[in-house]
C-alpha positions in Angstrom: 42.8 -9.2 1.8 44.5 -9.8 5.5 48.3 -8.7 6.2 50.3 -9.9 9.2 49.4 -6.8 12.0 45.7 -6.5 11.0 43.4 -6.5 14.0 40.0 -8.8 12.7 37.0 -10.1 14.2 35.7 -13.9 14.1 31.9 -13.8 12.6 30.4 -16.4 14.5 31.7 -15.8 17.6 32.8 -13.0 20.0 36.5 -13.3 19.4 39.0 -10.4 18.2 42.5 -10.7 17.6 45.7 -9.8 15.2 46.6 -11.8 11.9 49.6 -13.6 12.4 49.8 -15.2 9.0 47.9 -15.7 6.2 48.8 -18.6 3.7 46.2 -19.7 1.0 42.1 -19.4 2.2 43.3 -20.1 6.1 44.4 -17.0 8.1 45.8 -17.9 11.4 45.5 -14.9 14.1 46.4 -14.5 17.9 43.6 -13.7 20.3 43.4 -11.1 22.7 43.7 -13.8 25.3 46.6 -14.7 23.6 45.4 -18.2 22.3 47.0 -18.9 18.4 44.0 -19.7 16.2 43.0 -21.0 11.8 40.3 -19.6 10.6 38.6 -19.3 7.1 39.1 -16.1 5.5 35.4 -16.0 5.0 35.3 -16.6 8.8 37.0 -13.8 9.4 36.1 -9.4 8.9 38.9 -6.5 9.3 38.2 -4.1 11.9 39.5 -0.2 12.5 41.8 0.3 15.3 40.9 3.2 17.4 43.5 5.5 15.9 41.8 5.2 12.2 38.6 5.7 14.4 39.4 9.8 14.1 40.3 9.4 10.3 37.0 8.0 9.3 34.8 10.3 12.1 36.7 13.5 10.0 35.6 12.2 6.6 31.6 11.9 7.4 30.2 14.6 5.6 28.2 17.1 8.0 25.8 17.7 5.4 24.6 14.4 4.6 24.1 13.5 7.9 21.9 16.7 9.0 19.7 15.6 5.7 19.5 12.1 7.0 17.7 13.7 10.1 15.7 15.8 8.7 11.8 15.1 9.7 10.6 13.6 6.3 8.3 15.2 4.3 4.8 13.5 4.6 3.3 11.3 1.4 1.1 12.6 -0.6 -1.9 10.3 -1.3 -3.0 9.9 -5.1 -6.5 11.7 -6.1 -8.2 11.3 -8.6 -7.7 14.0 -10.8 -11.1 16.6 -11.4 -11.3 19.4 -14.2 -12.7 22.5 -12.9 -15.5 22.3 -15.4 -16.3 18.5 -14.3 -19.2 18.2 -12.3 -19.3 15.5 -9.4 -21.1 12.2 -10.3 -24.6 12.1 -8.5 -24.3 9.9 -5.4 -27.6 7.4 -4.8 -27.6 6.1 -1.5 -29.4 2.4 -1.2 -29.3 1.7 2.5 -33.2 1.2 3.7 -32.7 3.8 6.1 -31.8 6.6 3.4 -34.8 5.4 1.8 -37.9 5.4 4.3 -38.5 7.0 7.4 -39.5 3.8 9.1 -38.9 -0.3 7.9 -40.2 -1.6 10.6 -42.9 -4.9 9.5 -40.7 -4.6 6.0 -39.7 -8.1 4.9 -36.5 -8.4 3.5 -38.0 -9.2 0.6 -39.8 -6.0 0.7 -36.6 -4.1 1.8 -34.8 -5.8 -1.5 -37.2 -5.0 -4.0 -37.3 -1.3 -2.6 -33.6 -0.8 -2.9 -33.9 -2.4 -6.1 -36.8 -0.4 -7.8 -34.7 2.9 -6.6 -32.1 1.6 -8.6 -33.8 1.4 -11.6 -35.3 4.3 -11.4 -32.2 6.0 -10.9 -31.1 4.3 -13.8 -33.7 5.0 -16.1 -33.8 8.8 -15.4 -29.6 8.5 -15.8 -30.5 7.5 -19.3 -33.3 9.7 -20.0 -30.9 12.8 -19.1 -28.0 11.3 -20.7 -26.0 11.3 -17.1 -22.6 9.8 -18.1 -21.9 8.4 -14.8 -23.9 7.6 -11.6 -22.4 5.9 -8.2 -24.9 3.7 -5.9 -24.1 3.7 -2.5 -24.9 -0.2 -1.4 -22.8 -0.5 1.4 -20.7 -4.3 2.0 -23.1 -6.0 4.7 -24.0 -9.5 3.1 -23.6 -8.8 -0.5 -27.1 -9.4 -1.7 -27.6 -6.2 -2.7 -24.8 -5.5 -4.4 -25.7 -8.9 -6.4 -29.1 -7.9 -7.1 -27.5 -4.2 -8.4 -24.8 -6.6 -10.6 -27.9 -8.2 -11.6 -30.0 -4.8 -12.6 -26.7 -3.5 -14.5 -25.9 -6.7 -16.5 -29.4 -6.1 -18.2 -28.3 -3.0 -19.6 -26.7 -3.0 -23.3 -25.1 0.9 -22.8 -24.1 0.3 -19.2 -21.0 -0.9 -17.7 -20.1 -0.6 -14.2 -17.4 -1.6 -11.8 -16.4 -0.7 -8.0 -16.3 2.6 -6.3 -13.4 4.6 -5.7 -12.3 2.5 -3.2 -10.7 5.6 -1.2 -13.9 7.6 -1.3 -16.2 4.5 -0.8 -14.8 1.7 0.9 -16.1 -1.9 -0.7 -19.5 -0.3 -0.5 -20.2 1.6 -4.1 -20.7 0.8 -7.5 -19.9 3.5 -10.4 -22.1 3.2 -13.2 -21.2 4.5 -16.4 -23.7 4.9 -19.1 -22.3 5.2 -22.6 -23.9 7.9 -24.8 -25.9 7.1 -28.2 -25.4 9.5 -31.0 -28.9 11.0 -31.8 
């Protein structure tokens, strides 16, 4: 790995100098203060001289270098994949404000069982017009809402549901998908 004449560095410290000898694991190298030193071979890494400095600048290839610095292209994000013949999911929005023009002297209780009732009837007329797939709009806030909504759903025998697209929606939507009986 070393011959005698090979300029090398010490890892660990900052310490050049030429090989000397090299018997066994133990290389013993001069300096470049002149001091005679053992080291491990694993201690020890071979460095260029600055005449083979030339050599190796000649054999880097221009090309691979100019594609190195090329401005990278930008990533493309994943979407979800739409036929042309696929029509968008109607949206139901849930948030009280969407819902009445004023809540003020609403309880919560009152606000809840709103939202709620929408739902269902979103639901139901889902059902009725054989709608494959609805998305409520809930939004993340406390998460009582979306439990009452898990609640409403779980009643269902031809429902399942699960998150929103979480890149369209955030934490804040629910897909519903309502499967199809034969009639």
């Amino acid at each position: 790995m070393f011959n005698k004449g090979d300029k090398v560095s010490v890892l660990d410290e900052a310490m050049n100098g030429v090989v000397l000898s090299v018997k066994d694991k133990q290389v013993t190298i001069e300096t470049e203060d002149g001091f005679t030193m053992t080291f491990f071979v694993n201690e020890l890494i071979k460095i260029n001289d600055s005449s083979n400095l030339l050599d190796s600048i000649r054999r880097i290839n221009v090309s691979e270098v100019s594609k190195e610095k090329e401005i990278p292209k930008p990533r493309s994000f994943v979407k979800e994949k739409k036929s042309k013949h696929e029509i968008p999911a109607p949206e139901f929005d849930l948030h009280i404000e969407k819902l009445v023009p004023n809540k003020r002297g609403m309880s919560n209780y009152d606000i809840l069982t709103l939202q709620t009732e929408t739902a269902k009837r979103h639901i139901e007329f889902a059902i009725r017009n054989r709608i494959p797939k609805i998305v409520f709009i809930h939004g993340v806030g406390e998460g009582i809402l979306k439990a009452e909504l898990d609640f409403l759903l779980g009643r269902y025998d031809n429902i399942a549901f699960q998150e929103g697209n979480y890149q369209k929606y955030g934490q804040g939507a629910t897909e519903v998908f309502i499967k199809q009986s034969a009639m």
